[in-house]
Structures are given as C-alpha cells and as structure tokens.
ZAMARGU-4260 file (C-alpha; in steps of 0.2 Angstrom, whole numbers, plus 5000, padded with zeros to 4 digits):
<rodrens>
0) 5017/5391/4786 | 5021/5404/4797 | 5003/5404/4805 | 5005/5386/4810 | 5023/5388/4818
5) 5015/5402/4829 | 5007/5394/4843 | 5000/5406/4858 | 5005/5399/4876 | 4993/5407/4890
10) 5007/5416/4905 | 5011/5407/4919 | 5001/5403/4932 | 4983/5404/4919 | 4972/5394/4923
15) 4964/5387/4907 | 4956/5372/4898 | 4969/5357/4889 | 4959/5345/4878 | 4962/5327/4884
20) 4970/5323/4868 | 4982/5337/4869 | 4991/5331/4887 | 5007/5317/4887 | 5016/5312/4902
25) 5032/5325/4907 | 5048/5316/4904 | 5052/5329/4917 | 5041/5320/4930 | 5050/5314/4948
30) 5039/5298/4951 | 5046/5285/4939 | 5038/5271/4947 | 5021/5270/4936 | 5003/5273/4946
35) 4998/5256/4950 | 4981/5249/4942 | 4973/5251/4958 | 4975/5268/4962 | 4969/5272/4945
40) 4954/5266/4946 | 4952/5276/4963 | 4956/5293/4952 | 4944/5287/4940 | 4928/5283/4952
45) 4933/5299/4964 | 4934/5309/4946 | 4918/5302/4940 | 4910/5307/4955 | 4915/5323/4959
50) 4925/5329/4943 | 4944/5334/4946 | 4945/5342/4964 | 4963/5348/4961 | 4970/5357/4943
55) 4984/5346/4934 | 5001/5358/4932 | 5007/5358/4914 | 5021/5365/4906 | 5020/5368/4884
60) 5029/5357/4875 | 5042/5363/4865 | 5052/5355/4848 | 5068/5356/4844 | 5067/5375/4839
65) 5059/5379/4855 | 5043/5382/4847 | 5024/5377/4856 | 5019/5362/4849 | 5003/5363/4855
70) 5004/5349/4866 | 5007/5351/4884 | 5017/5340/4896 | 5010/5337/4913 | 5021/5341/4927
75) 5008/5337/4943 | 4995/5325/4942 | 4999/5312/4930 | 4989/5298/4939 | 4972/5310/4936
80) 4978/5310/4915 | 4980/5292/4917 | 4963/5291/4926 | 4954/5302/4912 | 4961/5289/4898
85) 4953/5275/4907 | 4938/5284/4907 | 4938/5287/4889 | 4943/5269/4887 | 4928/5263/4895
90) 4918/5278/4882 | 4913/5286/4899 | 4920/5302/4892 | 4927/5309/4874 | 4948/5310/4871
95) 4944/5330/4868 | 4936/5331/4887 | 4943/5348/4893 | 4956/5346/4908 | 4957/5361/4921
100) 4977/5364/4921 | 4986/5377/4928 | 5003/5381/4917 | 5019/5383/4926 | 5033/5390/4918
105) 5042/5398/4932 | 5045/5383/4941 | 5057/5369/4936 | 5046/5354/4934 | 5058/5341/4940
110) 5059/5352/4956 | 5039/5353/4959 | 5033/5337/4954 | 5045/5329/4969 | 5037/5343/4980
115) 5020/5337/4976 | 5026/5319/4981 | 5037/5325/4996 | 5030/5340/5006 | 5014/5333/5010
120) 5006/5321/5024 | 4994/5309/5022 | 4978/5306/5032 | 4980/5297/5049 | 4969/5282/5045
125) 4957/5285/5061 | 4951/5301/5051 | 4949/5290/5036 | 4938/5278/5045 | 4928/5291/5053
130) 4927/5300/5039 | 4921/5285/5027 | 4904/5282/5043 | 4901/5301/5042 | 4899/5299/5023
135) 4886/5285/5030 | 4880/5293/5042 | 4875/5310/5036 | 4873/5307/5016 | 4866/5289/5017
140) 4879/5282/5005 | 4878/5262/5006 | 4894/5253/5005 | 4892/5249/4985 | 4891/5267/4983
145) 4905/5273/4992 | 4917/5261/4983 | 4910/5267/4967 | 4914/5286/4971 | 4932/5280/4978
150) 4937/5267/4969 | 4939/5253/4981 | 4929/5238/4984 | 4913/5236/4994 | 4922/5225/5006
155) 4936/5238/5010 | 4923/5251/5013 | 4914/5240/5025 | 4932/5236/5035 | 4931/5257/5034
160) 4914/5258/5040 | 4917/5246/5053 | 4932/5254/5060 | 4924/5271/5061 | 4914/5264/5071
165) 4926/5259/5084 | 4922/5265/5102 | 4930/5284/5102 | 4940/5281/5118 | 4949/5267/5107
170) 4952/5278/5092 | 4960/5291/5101 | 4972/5278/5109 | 4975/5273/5090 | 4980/5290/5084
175) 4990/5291/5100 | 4999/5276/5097 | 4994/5265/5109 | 4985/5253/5100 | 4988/5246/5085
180) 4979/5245/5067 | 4978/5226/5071 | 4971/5229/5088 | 4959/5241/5082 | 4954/5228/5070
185) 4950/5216/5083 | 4941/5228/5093 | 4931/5230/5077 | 4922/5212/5076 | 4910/5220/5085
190) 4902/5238/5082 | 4895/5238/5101 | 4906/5251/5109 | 4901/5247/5126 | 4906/5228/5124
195) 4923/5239/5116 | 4929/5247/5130 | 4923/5233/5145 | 4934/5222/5131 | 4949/5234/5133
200) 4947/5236/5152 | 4950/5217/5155 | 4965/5216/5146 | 4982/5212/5155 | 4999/5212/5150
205) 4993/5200/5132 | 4985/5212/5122 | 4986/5200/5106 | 4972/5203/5094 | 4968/5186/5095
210) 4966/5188/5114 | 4953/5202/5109 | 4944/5192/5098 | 4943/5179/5111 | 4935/5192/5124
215) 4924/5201/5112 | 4916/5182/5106 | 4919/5171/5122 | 4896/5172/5124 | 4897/5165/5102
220) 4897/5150/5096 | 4909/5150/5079 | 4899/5144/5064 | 4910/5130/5062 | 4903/5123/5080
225) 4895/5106/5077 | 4876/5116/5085 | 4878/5127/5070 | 4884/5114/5057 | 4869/5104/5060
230) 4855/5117/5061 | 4862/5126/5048 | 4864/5145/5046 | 4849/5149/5035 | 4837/5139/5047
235) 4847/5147/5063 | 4843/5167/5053 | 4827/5162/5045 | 4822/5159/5066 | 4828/5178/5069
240) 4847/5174/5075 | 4861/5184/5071 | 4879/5181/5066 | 4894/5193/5069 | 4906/5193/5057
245) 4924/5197/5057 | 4929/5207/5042 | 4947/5205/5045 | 4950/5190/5048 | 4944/5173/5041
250) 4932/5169/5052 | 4924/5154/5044 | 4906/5160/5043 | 4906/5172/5058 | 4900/5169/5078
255) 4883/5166/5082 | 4875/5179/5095 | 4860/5170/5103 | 4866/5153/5109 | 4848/5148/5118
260) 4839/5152/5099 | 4852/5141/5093 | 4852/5127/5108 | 4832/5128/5106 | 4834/5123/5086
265) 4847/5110/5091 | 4835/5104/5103 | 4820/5105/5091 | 4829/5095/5076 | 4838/5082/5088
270) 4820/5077/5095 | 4813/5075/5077 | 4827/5065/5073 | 4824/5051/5088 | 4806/5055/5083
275) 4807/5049/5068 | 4819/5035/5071 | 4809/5027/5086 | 4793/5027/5072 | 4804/5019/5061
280) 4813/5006/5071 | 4799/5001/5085 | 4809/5006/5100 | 4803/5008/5116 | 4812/5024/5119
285) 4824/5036/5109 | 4832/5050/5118 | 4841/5066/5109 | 4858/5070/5116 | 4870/5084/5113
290) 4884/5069/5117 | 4884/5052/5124 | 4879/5049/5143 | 4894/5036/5146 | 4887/5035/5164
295) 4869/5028/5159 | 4871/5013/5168 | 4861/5001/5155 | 4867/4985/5147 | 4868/4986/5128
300) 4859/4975/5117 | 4869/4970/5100 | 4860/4965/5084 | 4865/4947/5078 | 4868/4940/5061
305) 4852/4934/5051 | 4851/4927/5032 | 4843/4939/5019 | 4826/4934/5012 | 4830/4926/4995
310) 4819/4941/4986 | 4834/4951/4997 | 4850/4940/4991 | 4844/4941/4973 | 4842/4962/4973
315) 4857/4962/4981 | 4869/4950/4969 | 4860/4962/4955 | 4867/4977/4962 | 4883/4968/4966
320) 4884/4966/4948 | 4877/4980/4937 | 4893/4989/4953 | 4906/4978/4946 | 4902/4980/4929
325) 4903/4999/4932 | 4917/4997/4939 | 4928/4988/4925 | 4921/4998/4912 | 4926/5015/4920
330) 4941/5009/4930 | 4954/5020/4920 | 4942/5034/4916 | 4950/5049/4926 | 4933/5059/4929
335) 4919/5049/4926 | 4902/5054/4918 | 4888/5063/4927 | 4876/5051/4926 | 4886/5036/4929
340) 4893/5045/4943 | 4875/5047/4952 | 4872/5028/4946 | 4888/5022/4959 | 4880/5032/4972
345) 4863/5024/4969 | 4870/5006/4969 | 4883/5008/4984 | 4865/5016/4995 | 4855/4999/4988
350) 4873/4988/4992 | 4873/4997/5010 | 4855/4995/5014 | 4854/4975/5011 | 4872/4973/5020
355) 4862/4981/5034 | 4851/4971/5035 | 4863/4956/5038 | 4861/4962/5055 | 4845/4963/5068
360) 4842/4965/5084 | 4830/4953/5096 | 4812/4957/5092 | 4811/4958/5115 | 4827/4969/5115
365) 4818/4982/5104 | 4801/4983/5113 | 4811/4986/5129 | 4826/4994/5125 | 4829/5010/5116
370) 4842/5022/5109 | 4853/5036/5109 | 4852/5051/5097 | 4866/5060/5098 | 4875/5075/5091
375) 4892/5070/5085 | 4906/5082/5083 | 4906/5085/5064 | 4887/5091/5065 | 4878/5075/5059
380) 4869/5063/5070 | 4874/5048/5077 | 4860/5031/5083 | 4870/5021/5097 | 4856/5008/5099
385) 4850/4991/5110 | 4852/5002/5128 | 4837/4994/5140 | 4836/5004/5156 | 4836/4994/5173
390) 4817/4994/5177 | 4814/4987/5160 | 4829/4972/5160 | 4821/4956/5166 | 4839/4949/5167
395) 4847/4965/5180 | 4851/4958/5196 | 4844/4967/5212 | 4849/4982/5216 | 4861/4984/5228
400) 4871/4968/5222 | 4888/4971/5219 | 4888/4968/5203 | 4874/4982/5198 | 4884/4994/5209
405) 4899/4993/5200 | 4891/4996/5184 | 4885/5013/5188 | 4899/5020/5197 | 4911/5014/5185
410) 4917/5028/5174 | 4911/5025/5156 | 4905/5006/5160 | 4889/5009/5152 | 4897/5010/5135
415) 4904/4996/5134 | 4893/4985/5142 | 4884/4973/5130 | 4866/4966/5133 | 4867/4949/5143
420) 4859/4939/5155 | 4867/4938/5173 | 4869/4923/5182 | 4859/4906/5177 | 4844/4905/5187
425) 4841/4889/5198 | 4859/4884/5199 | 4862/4871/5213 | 4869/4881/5229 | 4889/4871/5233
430) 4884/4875/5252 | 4872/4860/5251 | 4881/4845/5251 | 4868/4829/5249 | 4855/4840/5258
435) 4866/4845/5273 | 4868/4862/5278 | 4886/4866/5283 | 4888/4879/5295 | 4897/4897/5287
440) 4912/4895/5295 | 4914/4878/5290 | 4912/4884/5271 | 4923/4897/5274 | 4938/4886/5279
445) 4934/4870/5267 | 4932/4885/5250 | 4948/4893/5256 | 4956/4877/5254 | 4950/4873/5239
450) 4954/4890/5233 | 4972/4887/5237 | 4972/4871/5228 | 4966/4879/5213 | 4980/4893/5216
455) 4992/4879/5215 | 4985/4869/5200 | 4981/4885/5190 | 4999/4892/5192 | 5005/4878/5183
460) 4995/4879/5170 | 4996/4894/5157 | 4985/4888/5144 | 4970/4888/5160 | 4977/4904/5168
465) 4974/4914/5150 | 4957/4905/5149 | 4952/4911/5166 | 4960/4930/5167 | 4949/4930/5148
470) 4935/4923/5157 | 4934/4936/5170 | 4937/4951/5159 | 4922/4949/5147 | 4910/4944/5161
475) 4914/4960/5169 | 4915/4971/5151 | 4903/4963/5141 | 4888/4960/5155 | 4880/4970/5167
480) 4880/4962/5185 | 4884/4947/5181 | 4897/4944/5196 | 4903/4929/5186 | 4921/4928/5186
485) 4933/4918/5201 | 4948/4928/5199 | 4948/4945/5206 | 4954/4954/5191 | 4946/4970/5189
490) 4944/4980/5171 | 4948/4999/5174 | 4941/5008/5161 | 4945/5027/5159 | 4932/5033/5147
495) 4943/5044/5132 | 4929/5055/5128 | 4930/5065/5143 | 4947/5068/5139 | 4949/5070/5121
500) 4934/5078/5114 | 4926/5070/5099 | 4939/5056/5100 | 4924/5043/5098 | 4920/5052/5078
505) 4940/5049/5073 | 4941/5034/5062 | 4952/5025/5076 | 4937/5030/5087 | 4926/5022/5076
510) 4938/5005/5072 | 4938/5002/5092 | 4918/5005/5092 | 4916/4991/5077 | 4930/4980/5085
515) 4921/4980/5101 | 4903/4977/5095 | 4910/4962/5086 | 4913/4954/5101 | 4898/4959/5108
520) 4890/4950/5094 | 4897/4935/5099 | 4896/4931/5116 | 4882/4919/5122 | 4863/4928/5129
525) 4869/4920/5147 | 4884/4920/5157 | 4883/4904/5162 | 4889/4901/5147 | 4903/4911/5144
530) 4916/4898/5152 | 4912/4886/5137 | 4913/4901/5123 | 4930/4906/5129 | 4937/4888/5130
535) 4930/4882/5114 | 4939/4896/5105 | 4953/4891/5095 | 4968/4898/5101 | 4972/4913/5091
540) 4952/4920/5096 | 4956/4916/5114 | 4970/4926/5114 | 4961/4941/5100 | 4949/4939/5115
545) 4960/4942/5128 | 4972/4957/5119 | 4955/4966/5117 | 4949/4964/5135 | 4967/4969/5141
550) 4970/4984/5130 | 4952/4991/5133 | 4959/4995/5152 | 4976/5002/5145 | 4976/5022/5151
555) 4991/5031/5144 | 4981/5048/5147 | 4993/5062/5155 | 4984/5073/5169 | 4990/5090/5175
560) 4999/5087/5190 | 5000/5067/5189 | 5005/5056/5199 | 5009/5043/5190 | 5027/5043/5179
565) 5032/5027/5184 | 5014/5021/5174 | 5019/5033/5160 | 5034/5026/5158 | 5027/5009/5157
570) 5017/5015/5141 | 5031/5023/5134 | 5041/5003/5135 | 5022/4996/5128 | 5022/5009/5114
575) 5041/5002/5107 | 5035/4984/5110 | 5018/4986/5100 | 5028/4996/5087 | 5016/5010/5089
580) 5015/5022/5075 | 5003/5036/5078 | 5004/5043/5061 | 4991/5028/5056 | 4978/5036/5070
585) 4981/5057/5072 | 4987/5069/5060 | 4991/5089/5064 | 4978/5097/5058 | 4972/5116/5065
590) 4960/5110/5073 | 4971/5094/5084 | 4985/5102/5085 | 4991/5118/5077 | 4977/5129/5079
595) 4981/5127/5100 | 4998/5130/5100 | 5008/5145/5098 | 5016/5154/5085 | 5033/5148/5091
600) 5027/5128/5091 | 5019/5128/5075 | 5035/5135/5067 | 5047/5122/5076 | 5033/5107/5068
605) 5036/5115/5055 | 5056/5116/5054 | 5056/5098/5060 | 5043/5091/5048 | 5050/5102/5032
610) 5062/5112/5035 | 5070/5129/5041 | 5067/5138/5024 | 5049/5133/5025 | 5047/5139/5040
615) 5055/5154/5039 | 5039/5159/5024 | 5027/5156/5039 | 5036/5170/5050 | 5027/5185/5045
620) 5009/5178/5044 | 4996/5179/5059 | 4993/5166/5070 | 4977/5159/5060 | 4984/5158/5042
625) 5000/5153/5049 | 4992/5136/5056 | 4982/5133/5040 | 4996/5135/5029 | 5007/5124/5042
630) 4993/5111/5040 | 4995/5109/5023 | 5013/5107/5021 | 5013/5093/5035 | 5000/5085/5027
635) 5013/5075/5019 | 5025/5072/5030 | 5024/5060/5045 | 5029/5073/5057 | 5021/5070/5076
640) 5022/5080/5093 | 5034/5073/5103 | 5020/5067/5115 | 5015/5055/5101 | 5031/5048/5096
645) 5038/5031/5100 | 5054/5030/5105 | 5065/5014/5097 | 5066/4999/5109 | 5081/4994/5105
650) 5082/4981/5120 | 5077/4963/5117 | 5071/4960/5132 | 5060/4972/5132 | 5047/4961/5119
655) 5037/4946/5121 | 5051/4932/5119 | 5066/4942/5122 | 5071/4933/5136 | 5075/4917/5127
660) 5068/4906/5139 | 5076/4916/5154 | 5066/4907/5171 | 5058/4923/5177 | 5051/4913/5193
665) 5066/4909/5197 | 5075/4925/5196 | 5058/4931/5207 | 5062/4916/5221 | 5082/4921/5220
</rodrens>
C-alpha cells in the first residue's frame, strides 16, 4: 500500500513526457469561457501537421492529503489537451500519446495561465496574409492543404492568399492605419497590383469599398449582365474568357474580363438565333439585335385571326381535356408527382403551340417583311416580327411626303406603327369640280370656308368630335404616312425605353405591348377605311379606342433640369383621377430600387414600409446585404418611393363628372 501512495513528481521546471490519458483541465485555469469548436479544430490540424510547437505547463494533482495522484492538471495550454482528445476521438492518435509538458510548481497557476492569455500580442493581420502567400509561394502549398495544416477552410485561405497578394504600397498603408480591412478587401478583387495602386490614386474624398469595387471592375461585365446570362458562363470560359471573382463579397458569379470575347459569343448566338428563325418562319430578313432599334422607320405588320384546321381543333380539344382532367384530379394535392408534373408541362407546350397558331401573318407581309431578334433584359431572346422596310413596302408614300418624314424623325414612331396601306389610290381630286379647274387661290378661300363651317358644326356635336380626334390619332399611330386625319392633332410619343431600361420586359411593359397589338390587329389594310372602322364601333370600343390613343402620348417622365412642373403637376391631378396604384406595376426590388440608393434611403423604405425596429437590424450590414435583406421584407408590404405615390384627390371636381353639369363654355366666354 505504501508503494502506491508514493508517487515521484519530476522538480520544477522538467521537461518530461505526460500520457494523454493522465492530463484533466486546471480548475485553477483563468479562461473560463470554453475554446470554441472552431479553434479546436485549428490546434488539431496545426498539431497534426507539425506536432505541439509549444510545451503544455502542468502542475501534479494532489488529493486531499496532498499526496501525487498521478494525474496532472494543465495550467497553459488547454485548447492543445482539448485538440489531442479530438484527435483521438477521430482514432488519429491513441489516449496514452505522450504530451511534452513542462511542470511548474513555483508559479501560482491562476497567476500564469492569465499571463499566457494577457502579455502577448497578436499577429497584425498584413503579416498573416503575407505569411499565408509565402507558404504558397516558397513551399507550393495549395489552398486545401494549407486549411488542412491550419485548421480553416479552403475559402478562408483563399481570402488569405488573396490579400497577401495586395499591392505592397497598400499593405503598408493598412498596417499603418490608413486603410481599412474592408478596403483592403476591395482592393483585393483583383491580384493586379498595378491596376491596385492606379485604383487607389483616383480615389477622392469617398473612399467606400464599394467605390473600390466600382473602379477596380468599371472595364467588367457582372455575370448577372443579360450578355453573360444568355451565353452562359461555361460557353463564355470553354471560348478562353476569364472571370474575376470577389472573395469577399457576394458577387453573384463574379465579373467577366474580356468584354469583345463575350460581345463576339453574343453576336455569334444572336445570329443563329434570327438564323434559325428566318428558316423557320420564311422571312425576308431577320436581324440580331442587342436591343430594339425604336427609330427603324418601318411599318409593322400584325398577324390576323385564322380558324384552326379541324385535324388542329380536334388535338387541341384533346389536350384541353386530358389538362382539365389533370387538373381536378390533382387540384388539392400539395406537391404533385414527378411524372404528372412533366405531363402539365407537355400539355400546356401542345395548348400554347395550337393557340399560336390562331394567329398568322399575310403570306405578302412575310416574303417582304422581316423581324427583329433581340436580346431582352433577363438574358433570353425576344422576336418582334411583321417590320417591312421602305424599299420593299408597295404601300409607303414617296419620300419626302410629310407623312414618311414624320415617321422617321419621330422618337420611337417605328414601334408602334402597325403595317397599313396609305391613302386610297385613284380617289377623285375635290379641286375638280365637274371637270373645271379652280384656280389655287380660289380653293384656298372656298376650303377655308368650309373649314369654318365644319368648325361650327363639329363644336356642337361631341359624339362627332370624339369620332374625329379617334380618327386622327390612329391614322397617325397605327399607319405609316398615311397623312389621313383633318384635325391637326398630333400624337407625341416619348419612347420609355430610352428612359427606363428594360421597361419594355416588365409585365406592365408587356400588357401595353399586347394591348396595343390588339388594336393593330383590328384596324382595316387601307386608310381609307379607317373612318368607317371607328364610326361603326359601338360606343364603349370608340372610346377604348380613343383612351388608348390618348394615353399612349401621356409623358410623366421627369428630366434633370426640366422645364416642365406645371406638366408634372398635371400628372400628379391625372394620377388621383385614374386612381393610380403603382404597387400593381413596380415593386422595390435591388435591382429597381434599393440596390441604387443609399445606405441611408434604403433604411428610411424600410422604417416606413415596416418599421423602426426592423430597420434598426439592417444598420450594421453592408450596403449589398442590406438591400437584399431590405428586398425581402418589403416584399410584403405596399411600400413605394414617394415618386410613385398618388396623392388622394379629394376634390370632386377634379374627375370626370365632378362638375355636375357646371357650363364650362360659359365660365370660358365670362
């Protein structure tokens, strides 16, 4: 008994050898907070790659008589004991692995283990990141390999890596202090020191990392540009492009370095694409576009309705059916089978494809006209059709006419323009009057009479006014040089697009699109006979007709510096009348609204649309994940800008009626 109660305990200060198995954790130790898993696993990885750098401190433990255990409590280095059982946990190494300790026994432990924790500095993090690319550098470690020995992950390595390589100039004004760790990151996106320092020597007094982002990529195209969305990124590095990535930020994919690769893959795939549709469809001509020429100057053909074959209507009823009975049996299924899933897709494509074909375009219109193939703003393509150019419209007055000069200078005329013959050939000249020519001053004076009598007649007849001011509109929106209409209304139309970029790919974009190429539809081939299509309207078509017309010249666009804020006060009354609601059309989404406003804005949407708390939670994040997260929570409100609210018209007058039969003439003549 007396041999086991005798336990020999090496001197202080011996360096020796401890069983794993034979160490616990110093009740004695100044950090109570526990290592975190994290820093753990680093000791673990740093350990297994290079062994314990650094000897653990250890003090005996002694029982209630003061006599050795055997055991031995560690004083300094803890996290490394804690690092070792992981290890044998994962059966790298056995629980009797000797430990290198060093036993103190002169030192109180409390006092030493808080002046391991205490007198010591940590690493600036420049010599980090440099230190990390030498290891690179000189030993060829790869990223995964570094991580392994350190216990991080390959991605925080990388950041490492890609901050060592920072231009040294920078560096040193990061270790002095005058540049920040989220600077430095910026400067980062790109390991091209020259492209570094030139970056830093154009900054001014805003010296925001996003600023420095800006600079560093303002030659890239962001994979997330619609270019890169349609060639794709495989195709675009499979052709020898590269991508710079941000490995601080989310960048969404990264930036693209050589735009004219990426232009010339664009290029190349857009010119299949109108290849492959002209082929298809018999056009004359198909033309790629990166967006739509609104200035082209061509009249628009629109297809016209036409009656299935019966072999068609049949297919299509079949579809219909086998859809509906789909339909009912799965309708309160809540995620529906794979197979039955692909079935819908298949019968909605057949559905679509005879619904199409409800619609045709003149068999003349396609072996003279053409159409557009464009790239639209999400990265797909888009086919405006029916466009035939001058030289090949039989109906196109002569050059020089008025009518075929105000179609070309007119911004964005072409767009809307619907293919139309111009005036009726061979129609009897009013200056022949049973064969007798009337000299031009005589027409002058007997015309300006008549004008004044229809002045008269017309201004006291509504019901004729609407029908003529309809008249005159369409001929000049819906036809090319027609010079039809008697009242000299004009249609200005400011083309959105060049304002508001990809406005045209919104769904309102697209519901004006449809709405307008169902009137096209409609109108009669010839001019001529446009007078009798708008007067045989019934009255609510006449005055669809008419509210279409009208609201395709309304421009509510504000310009820097504009002139106009008697005219944007005008749309400010319009919108309270019409009861606009822009919630129904926009919503603030990073890339409308919140990604192109400040820090400061997107907070204040945010206090309004939510609350102050809410917003508060967004303060501390950067400028990219504040607007994402921003984003989301508005997502369900109705919150707008207040460029895009409408004001409550609270003033009856102010609407169609209000007046209550109050004789506006009258008031005029008083």
């Amino acid at each position: 008994m007396s041999a086991k109660s005798v336990e020999i305990v090496p001197a202080s200060g011996t360096e020796t050898f401890i069983p794993l198995n034979k160490l616990k954790k110093s009740p004695n130790n100044a950090r109570k907070t526990p290592h975190s898993e994290a820093a753990i696993e680093g000791y673990a990885a740093s350990i297994a790659a290079k062994g314990i750098l650094q000897n653990l401190v250890v003090e005996p433990e002694l029982d209630e008589e003061g006599t050795a255990t055997g055991f031995y409590l560690v004083t300094i280095g803890e996290g490394r004991r804690l690092a070792q059982l992981l290890r044998v946990k994962r059966k790298e190494i056995k629980k009797t692995e000797a430990i290198r300790c060093i036993i103190d026994t002169a030192n109180d432990p409390h006092e030493i283990s808080l002046d391991e924790n205490v007198t010591r500095e940590n690493m600036h993090p420049a010599d980090q990141f440099e230190a990390f690319r030498r290891l690179a550098d000189e030993q060829g470690f790869g990223a995964e390999e570094i991580a392994a020995r350190f216990g991080v992950t390959p991605h925080v390595v990388r950041q490492r890596l890609r901050l060592g390589a920072v231009s040294p100039k920078l560096m040193q004004l990061y270790r002095d202090g005058e540049l920040t760790l989220e600077q430095l990151m910026a400067f980062a996106i790109t390991d091209d020191q020259a492209r570094q320092q030139s970056a830093y020597e154009r900054l001014s007094y805003d010296r925001d990392a996003s600023t420095i982002r800006r600079l560093l990529t303002e030659t890239h195209i962001a994979a997330t540009d619609r270019r890169a969305r349609f060639v794709g990124l495989e195709a675009y590095i499979e052709a020898g492009g590269t991508i710079l990535r941000d490995l601080f930020t989310e960048d969404r994919g990264g930036y693209l370095e050589d735009l004219a690769l990426l232009d010339l893959l664009v290029t190349a795939r857009l010119g299949r694409e109108a290849d492959a549709l002209r082929a298809a469809e018999g056009w004359k001509w198909t033309e790629p576009r990166l967006d739509f020429p609104h200035a082209h100057g061509m009249r628009r053909a629109y297809p016209h309705p036409v009656e299935l074959s019966a072999e068609d209507q049949t297919a299509l009823r079949v579809a219909q059916a086998e859809f509906d009975q789909l339909a009912e049996q799965h309708q309160t299924a809540e995620e529906l089978p794979d197979e039955v899933d692909v079935r819908f897709g298949e019968l909605e494509n057949q559905i679509e494809q005879f619904e199409a074909k409800r619609q045709a375009y003149d068999p003349d219109d396609i072996t003279r006209g053409g159409a557009f193939v464009i790239l639209n703003h999400d990265g797909t393509v888009r086919i405006e059709r029916g466009f035939i150019r001058p030289e090949d419209d039989k109906s196109q007055p002569e050059a020089g006419e008025d009518g075929d000069r105000q179609a070309s200078e007119e911004e964005g005329a072409g767009d809307d323009q619907a293919t139309r013959d111009g005036e009726g050939e061979g129609e009897e000249s009013e200056e022949d009057e049973g064969g007798q020519r009337l000299s031009d001053t005589l027409v002058r004076d007997l015309t300006a009479h008549r004008t004044l009598g229809l002045r008269l007649n017309l201004s006291e007849q509504p019901d004729v006014a609407i029908v003529t001011v309809t008249h005159a509109l369409a001929a000049q929106i819906f036809y090319v040089g027609a010079n039809a209409h008697v009242v000299g209304i004009q249609p200005v139309k400011t083309d959105l697009a060049t304002h508001a970029v990809g406005i045209e790919d919104t769904p309102a974009g697209k519901e004006w699109s449809d709405r307008h190429a169902n009137w096209a539809r409609q109108m009669p081939r010839d001019v001529a006979k446009l007078w009798e299509f708008v007067v045989e309207l019934d009255h609510d078509s006449r005055m669809a007709l008419f509210a279409h017309c009208a609201a395709l010249t309304v421009n509510a666009v504000k310009l820097p510096f504009d002139l106009r804020p008697r005219a944007l006060a005008a749309a400010g009354r319009l919108a309270g009348v019409v009861a606009l609601d822009m919630t129904g059309y926009w919503r603030p989404t990073v890339q409308s609204y919140l990604g192109r406003v400040t820090k400061a804005v997107i907070l204040e949407a945010v206090r309004e649309g939510i609350g102050a708390e809410a917003a508060e939670r967004l303060m501390g994040m950067k400028k990219a994940e504040m607007a994402a997260a921003a984003e989301q929570l508005l997502a369900a409100t109705d919150w707008l800008p207040p460029l895009l609210r409408t004001a409550k018209t609270e003033d009856p007058s102010s609407a169609p009626g209000g007046a209550q039969g109050h004789d506006f003439c009258s008031e005029a003549a008083e």
